[in-house]
C-alpha positions as CSV (number, residue, x, y, z in Angstrom):
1,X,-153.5,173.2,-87.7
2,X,-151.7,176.6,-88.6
3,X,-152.9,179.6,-87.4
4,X,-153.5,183.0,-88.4
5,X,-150.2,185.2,-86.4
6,X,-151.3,185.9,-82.6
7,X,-148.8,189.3,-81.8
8,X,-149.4,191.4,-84.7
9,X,-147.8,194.4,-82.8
10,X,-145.2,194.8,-80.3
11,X,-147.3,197.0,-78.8
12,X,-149.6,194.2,-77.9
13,X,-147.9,193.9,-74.5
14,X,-148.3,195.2,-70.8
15,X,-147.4,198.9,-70.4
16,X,-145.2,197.6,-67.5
17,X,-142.9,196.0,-69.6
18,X,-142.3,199.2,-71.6
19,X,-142.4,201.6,-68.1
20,X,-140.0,198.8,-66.8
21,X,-137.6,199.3,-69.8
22,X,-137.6,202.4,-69.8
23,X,-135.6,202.2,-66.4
24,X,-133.3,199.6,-67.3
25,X,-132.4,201.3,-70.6
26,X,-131.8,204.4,-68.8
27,X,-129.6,202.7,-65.5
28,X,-129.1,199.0,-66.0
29,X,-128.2,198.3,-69.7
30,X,-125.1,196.4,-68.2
31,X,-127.6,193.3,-66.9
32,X,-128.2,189.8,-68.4
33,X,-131.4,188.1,-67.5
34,X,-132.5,184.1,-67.5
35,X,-136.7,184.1,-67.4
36,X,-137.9,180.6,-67.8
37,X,-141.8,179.3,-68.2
38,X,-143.6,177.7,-66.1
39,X,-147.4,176.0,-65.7
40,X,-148.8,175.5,-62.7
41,X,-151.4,173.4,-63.6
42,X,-151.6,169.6,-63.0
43,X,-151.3,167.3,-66.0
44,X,-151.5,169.8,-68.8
45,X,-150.3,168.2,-72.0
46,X,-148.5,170.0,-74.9
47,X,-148.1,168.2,-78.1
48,X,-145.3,168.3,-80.7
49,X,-148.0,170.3,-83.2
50,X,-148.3,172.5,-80.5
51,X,-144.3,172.9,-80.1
52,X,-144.3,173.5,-83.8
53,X,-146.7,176.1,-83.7
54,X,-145.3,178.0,-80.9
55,X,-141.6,178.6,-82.6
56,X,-143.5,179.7,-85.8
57,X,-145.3,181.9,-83.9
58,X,-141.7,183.0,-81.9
59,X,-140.6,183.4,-85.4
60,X,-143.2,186.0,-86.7
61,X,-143.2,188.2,-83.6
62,X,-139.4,188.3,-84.3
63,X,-140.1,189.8,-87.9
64,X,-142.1,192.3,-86.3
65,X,-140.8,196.1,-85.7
66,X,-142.7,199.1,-83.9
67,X,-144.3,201.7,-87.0
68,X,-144.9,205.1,-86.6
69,X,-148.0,205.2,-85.6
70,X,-147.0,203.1,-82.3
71,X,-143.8,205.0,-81.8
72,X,-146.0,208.1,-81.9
73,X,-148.5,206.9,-79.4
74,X,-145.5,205.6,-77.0
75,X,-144.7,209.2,-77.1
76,X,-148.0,210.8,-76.1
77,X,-148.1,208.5,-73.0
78,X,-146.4,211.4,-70.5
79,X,-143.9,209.7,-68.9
80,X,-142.9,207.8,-71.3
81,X,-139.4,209.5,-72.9
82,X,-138.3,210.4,-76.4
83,X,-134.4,209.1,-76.2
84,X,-136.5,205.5,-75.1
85,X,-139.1,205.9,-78.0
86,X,-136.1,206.0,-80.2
87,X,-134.5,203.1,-78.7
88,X,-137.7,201.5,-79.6
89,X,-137.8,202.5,-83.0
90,X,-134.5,200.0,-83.4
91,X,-135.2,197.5,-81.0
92,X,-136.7,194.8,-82.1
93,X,-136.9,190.4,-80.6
94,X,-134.3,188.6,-81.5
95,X,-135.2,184.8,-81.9
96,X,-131.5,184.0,-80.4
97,X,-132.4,185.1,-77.6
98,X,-135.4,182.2,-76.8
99,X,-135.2,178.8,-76.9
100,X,-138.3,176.2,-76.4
101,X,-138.6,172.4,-76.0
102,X,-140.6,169.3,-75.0
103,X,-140.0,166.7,-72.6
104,X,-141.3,163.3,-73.9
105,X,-143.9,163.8,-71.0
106,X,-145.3,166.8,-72.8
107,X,-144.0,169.5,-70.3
108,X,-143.0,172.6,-72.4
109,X,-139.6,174.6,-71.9
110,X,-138.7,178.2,-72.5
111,X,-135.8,179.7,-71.8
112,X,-135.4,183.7,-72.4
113,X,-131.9,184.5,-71.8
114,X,-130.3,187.6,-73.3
115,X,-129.6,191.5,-72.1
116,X,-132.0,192.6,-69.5
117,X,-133.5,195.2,-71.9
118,X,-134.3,192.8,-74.5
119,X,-134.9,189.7,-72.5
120,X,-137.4,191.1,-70.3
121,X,-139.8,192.0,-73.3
122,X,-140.8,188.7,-74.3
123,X,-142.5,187.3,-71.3
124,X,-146.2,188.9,-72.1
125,X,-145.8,187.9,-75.6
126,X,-144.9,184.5,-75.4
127,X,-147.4,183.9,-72.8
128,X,-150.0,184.9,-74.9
129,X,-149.0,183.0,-77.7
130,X,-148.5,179.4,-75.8
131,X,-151.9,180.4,-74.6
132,X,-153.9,180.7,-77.6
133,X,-152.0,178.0,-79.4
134,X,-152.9,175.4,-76.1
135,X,-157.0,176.6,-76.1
136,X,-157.0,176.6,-80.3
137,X,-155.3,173.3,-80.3
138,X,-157.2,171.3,-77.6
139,X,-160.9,172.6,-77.7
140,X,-163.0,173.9,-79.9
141,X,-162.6,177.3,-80.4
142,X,-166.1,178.6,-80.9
143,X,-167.7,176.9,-77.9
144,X,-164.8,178.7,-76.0
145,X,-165.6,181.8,-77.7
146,X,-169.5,181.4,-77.4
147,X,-169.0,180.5,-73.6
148,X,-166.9,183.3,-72.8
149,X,-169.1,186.0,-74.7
150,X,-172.2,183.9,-72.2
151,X,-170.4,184.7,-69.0
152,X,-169.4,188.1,-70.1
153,X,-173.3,188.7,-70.7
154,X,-173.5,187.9,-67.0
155,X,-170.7,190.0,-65.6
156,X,-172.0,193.5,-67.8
157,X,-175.3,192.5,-66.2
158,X,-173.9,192.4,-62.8
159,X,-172.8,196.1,-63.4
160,X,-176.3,197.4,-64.4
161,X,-177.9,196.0,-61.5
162,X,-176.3,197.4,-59.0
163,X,-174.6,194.1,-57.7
164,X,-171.2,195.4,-58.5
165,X,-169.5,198.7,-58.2
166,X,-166.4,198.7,-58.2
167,X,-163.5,200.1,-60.4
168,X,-160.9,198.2,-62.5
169,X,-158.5,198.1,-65.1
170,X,-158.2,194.8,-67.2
171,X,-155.0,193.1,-66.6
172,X,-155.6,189.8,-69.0
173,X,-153.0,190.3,-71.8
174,X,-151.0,187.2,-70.6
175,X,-153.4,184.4,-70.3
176,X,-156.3,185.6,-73.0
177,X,-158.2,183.2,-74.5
178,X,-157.3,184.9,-77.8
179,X,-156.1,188.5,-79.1
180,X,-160.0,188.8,-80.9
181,X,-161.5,188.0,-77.7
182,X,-159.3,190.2,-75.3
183,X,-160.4,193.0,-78.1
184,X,-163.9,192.1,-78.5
185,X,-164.3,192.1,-74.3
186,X,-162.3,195.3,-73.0
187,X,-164.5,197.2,-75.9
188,X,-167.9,195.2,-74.5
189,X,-166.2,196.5,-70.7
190,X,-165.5,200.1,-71.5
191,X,-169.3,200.7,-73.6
192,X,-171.4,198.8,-71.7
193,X,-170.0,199.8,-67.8
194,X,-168.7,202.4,-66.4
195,X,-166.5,200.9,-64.0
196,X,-163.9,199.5,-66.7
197,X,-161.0,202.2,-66.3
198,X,-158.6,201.3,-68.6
199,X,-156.4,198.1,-69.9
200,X,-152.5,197.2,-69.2
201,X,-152.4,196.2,-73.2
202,X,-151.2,198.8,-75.1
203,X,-152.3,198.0,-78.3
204,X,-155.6,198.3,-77.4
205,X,-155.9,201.2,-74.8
206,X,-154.1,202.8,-78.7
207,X,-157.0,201.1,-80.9
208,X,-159.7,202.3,-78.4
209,X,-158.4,205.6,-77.3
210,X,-158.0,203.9,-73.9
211,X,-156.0,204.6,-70.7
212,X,-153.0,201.7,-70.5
213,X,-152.6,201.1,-67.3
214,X,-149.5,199.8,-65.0
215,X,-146.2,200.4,-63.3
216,X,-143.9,197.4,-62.5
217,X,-143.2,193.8,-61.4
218,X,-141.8,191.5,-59.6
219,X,-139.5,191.2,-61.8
220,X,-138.1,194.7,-61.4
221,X,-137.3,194.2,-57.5
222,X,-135.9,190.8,-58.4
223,X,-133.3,192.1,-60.8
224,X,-131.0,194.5,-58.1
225,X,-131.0,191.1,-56.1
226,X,-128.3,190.5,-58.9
227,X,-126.2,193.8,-58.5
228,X,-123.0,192.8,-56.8
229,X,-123.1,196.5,-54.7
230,X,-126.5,196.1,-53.1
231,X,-127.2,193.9,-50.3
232,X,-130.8,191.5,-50.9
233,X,-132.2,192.8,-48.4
234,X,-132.6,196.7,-49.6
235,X,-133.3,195.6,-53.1
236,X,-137.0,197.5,-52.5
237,X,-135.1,200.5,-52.0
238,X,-132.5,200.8,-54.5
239,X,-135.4,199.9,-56.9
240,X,-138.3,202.5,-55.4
241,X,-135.3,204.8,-55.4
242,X,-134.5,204.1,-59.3
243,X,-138.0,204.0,-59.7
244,X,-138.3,207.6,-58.4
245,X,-135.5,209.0,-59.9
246,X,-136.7,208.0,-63.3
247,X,-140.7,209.5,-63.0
248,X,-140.6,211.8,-60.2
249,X,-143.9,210.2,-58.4
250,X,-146.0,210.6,-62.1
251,X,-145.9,206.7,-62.5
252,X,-146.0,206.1,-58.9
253,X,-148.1,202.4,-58.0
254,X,-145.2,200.6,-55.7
255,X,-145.4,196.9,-55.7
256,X,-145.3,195.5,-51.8
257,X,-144.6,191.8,-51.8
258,X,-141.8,190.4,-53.7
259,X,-139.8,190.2,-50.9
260,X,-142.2,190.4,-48.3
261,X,-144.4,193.5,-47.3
262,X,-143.3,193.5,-44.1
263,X,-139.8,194.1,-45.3
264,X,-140.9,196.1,-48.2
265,X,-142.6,198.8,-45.2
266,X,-139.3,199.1,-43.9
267,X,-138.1,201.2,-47.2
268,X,-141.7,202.5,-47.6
269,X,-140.1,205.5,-45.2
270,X,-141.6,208.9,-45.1
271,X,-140.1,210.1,-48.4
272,X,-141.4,207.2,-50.5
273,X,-144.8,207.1,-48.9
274,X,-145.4,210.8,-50.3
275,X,-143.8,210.1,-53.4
276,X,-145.7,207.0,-54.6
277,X,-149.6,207.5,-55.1
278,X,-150.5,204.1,-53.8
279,X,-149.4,200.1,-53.9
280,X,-150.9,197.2,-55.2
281,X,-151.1,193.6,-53.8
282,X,-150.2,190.7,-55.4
283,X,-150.7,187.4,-52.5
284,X,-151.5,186.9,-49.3
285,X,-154.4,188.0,-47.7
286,X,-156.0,190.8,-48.7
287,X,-157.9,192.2,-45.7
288,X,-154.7,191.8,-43.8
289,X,-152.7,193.4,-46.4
290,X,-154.7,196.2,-46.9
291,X,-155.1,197.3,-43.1
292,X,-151.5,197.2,-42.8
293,X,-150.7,199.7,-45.5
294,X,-153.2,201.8,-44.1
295,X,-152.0,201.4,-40.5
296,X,-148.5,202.4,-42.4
297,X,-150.0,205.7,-44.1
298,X,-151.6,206.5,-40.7
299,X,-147.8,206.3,-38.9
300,X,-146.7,208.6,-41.3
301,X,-149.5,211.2,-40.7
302,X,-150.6,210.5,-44.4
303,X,-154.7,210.4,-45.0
304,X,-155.3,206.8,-46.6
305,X,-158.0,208.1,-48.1
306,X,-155.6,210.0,-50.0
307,X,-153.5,206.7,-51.4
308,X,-154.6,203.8,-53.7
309,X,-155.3,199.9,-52.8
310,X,-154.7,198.1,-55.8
311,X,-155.7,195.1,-55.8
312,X,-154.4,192.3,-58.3
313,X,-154.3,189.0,-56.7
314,X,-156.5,186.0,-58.8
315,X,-159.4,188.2,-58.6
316,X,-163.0,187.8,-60.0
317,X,-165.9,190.7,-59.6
318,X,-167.4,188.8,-56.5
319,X,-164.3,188.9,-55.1
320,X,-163.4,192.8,-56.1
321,X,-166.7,193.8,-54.5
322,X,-166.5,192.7,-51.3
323,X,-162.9,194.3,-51.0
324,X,-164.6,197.5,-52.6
325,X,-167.3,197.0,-50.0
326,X,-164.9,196.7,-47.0
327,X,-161.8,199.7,-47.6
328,X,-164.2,201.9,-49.7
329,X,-164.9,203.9,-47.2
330,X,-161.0,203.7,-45.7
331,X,-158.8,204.7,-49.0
332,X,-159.1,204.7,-52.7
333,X,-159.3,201.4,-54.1
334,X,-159.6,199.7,-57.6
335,X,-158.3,196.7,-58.9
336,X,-156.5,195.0,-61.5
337,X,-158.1,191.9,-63.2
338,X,-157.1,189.9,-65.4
339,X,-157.8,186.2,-66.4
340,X,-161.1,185.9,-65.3
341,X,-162.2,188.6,-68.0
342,X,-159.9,187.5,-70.5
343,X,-160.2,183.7,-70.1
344,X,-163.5,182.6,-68.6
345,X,-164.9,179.8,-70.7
346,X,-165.8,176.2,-70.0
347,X,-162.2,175.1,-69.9
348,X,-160.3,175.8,-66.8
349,X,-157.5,178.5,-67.8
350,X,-153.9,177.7,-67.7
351,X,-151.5,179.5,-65.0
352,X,-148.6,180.0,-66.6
353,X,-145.5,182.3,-65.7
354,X,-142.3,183.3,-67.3
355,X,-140.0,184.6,-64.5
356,X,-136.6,186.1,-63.7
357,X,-134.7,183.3,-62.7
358,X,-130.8,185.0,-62.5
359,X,-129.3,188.2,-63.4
360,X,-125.6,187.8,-64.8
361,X,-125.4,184.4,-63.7
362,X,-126.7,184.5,-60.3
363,X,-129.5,184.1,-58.9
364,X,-132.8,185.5,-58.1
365,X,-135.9,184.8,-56.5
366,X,-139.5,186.0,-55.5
367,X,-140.8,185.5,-52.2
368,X,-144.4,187.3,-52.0
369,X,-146.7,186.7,-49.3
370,X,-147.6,183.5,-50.2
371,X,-145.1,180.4,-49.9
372,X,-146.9,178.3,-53.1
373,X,-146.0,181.8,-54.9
374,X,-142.5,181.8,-54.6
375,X,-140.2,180.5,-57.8
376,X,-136.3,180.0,-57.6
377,X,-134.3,177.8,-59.6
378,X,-131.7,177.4,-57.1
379,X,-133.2,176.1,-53.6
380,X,-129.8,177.2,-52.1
381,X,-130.4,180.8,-53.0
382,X,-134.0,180.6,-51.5
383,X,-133.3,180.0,-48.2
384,X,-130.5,182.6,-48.3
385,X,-132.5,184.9,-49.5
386,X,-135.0,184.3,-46.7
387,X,-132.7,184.3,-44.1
388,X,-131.2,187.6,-45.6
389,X,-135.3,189.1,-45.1
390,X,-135.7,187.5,-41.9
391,X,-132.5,189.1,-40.2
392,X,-133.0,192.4,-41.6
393,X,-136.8,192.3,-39.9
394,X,-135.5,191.0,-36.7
395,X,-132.6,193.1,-36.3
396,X,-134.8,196.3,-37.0
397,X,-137.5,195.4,-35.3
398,X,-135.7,195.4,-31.9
């Protein structure tokens, strides 16, 4: 089977990755980083015609440069700045940079290991292409599609009737059934509701005249645990700080758990709490989570109700509504939700990662607020890192 290319734009990404970039190409073009896939799923399969597929489709997104039209839209998005849009105009993905295999019990490799600035932007990509090529290869395509246009009926129903009412952005780019469904659903979303906000694809929020929606990742936090200079510890700080410096508080969503939250409200000080419009949770649980960032805003003499909740953590709409139903009342909230719009079918979905694994040569890790969530390469590194967080929190709690 050969299919039809999946990325037909480099825009077809997260706006995350490009906000990310942006401060890396501005601060941090000195870093190298290692991301390597992952799927969490138990005995998922991937064949050799799969393989095969997957580097022709690494190959094609390599050929692929950003055209005016995409450069000109990067520059409309406010804080997005015209020295970076012209870096864009010559960057392109270099194929050296990724390399893929299969172990004879069907397990696939990636590795992505290059310059931070290029390295980082093939995560959302390649995930979306091992994901199509995995669903097109193994089912039937048209009873996926048919099944996930069925349950999408359901959810747009849900909306008219009252039995949700929340708001959200849709955060599926990475594990979409297919680049013509993701397209076909956000459009279904944003005509049919009014509750669908915007989309962290930037292709589309373009093609639909769209908000794109995000502001960073894990992966952002995880890469000053490889600056020699700063101790692991403060690595939400020197990155909230870079993160400041960059947008003055107009891209301001800060992202609590990659090294804890508890330890992450230690550099969530005054200053930062003003400066960043909200945070957004990622694990743990959510009710907990949430009361303790408003408990923080409420130290600070800050009005919740003043700050965003995002929510982002394996969320459905039942889900979404209940928290909706439970802080509505306490803070803005909305959410961020991706696979279950963008991959709901028969078929359970895959959950698959590509993650920062070092950062010129050594290593790094996410903790979050959920053990099963954590990745290293390097158990070593782990517990340091752990025991780094837990002596800071002890030490400053006293």
């Amino acid at each position: 089977m050969k299919l039809e290319p999946i990325i037909i734009s480099l825009l077809d990404t997260d706006l995350y990755k490009f906000n990310m970039n942006q401060v890396i190409f501005h601060k941090h073009t000195d870093l190298n980083g290692q991301y390597y896939f992952k799927c969490r799923n138990e005995g998922v399969v991937f064949t050799p015609e799969m393989l095969e597929e997957i580097n022709e489709q690494i190959d094609y997104l390599c050929s692929l440069r950003f055209n005016k039209e995409e450069l000109d839209y990067m520059r409309s998005i406010r804080f997005i700045k015209n020295d970076y849009v012209e870096f864009l105009r010559l960057w392109h993905p270099m194929r050296d940079y990724v390399r893929t295999s299969l172990t004879e019990d069907g397990t696939l490799r990636i590795l992505v290991d290059g310059p931070m600035f290029a390295a980082m932007q093939f995560e959302i990509y390649l995930l979306a292409i091992v994901n199509e090529v995995y669903f097109r290869f193994t089912y039937d395509y048209d009873r996926l599609l048919s099944s996930a246009r069925e349950k999408l009926d359901k959810k747009i129903e849900g909306f008219k009737t009252g039995k949700y009412n929340f708001s959200f952005a849709e955060f599926g780019c990475r594990r979409r059934l297919s680049r013509e469904w993701e397209g076909e659903m956000i459009h279904r979303l944003v005509t049919e509701t009014n509750n669908c906000v915007g989309t962290s694809n930037v292709y589309f929020a373009m093609k639909q005249n769209l908000t794109p929606i995000g502001t960073y990742a894990h992966e952002f936090v995880q890469m000053y645990q490889g600056i020699d200079r700063i101790p692991l510890a403060y690595t939400n700080h020197y990155a909230m700080e870079d993160w400041y410096d960059e947008y003055k508080g107009d891209n301001g969503t800060a992202l609590s758990d990659t090294i804890t939250t508890d330890l992450f409200l230690m550099d969530f000080n005054r200053s930062m709490v003003n400066n960043y419009t909200g945070v957004r949770h990622d694990s743990g649980d959510p009710y907990e989570w949430g009361e303790k960032i408003i408990a923080h805003y409420k130290k600070y003499g800050v009005d919740p109700k003043t700050k965003l909740l995002l929510f982002s953590d394996s969320l459905d709409f039942d889900r979404a509504e209940a928290l909706y139903q439970y802080f509505k009342d306490k803070s803005k909230v909305s959410f961020g939700i991706g696979t279950f719009c963008s991959n709901d079918t028969f078929a359970e979905p895959l959950n698959i990662v590509i993650k920062l694994q070092y950062v010129n040569g050594r290593p790094v890790a996410k903790l979050s607020d959920n053990p099963d969530k954590a990745m290293c390469q390097d158990e070593e590194y782990l517990r340091y890192l752990k025991n780094s967080v837990a002596f800071r929190l002890n030490r400053e709690s006293l």
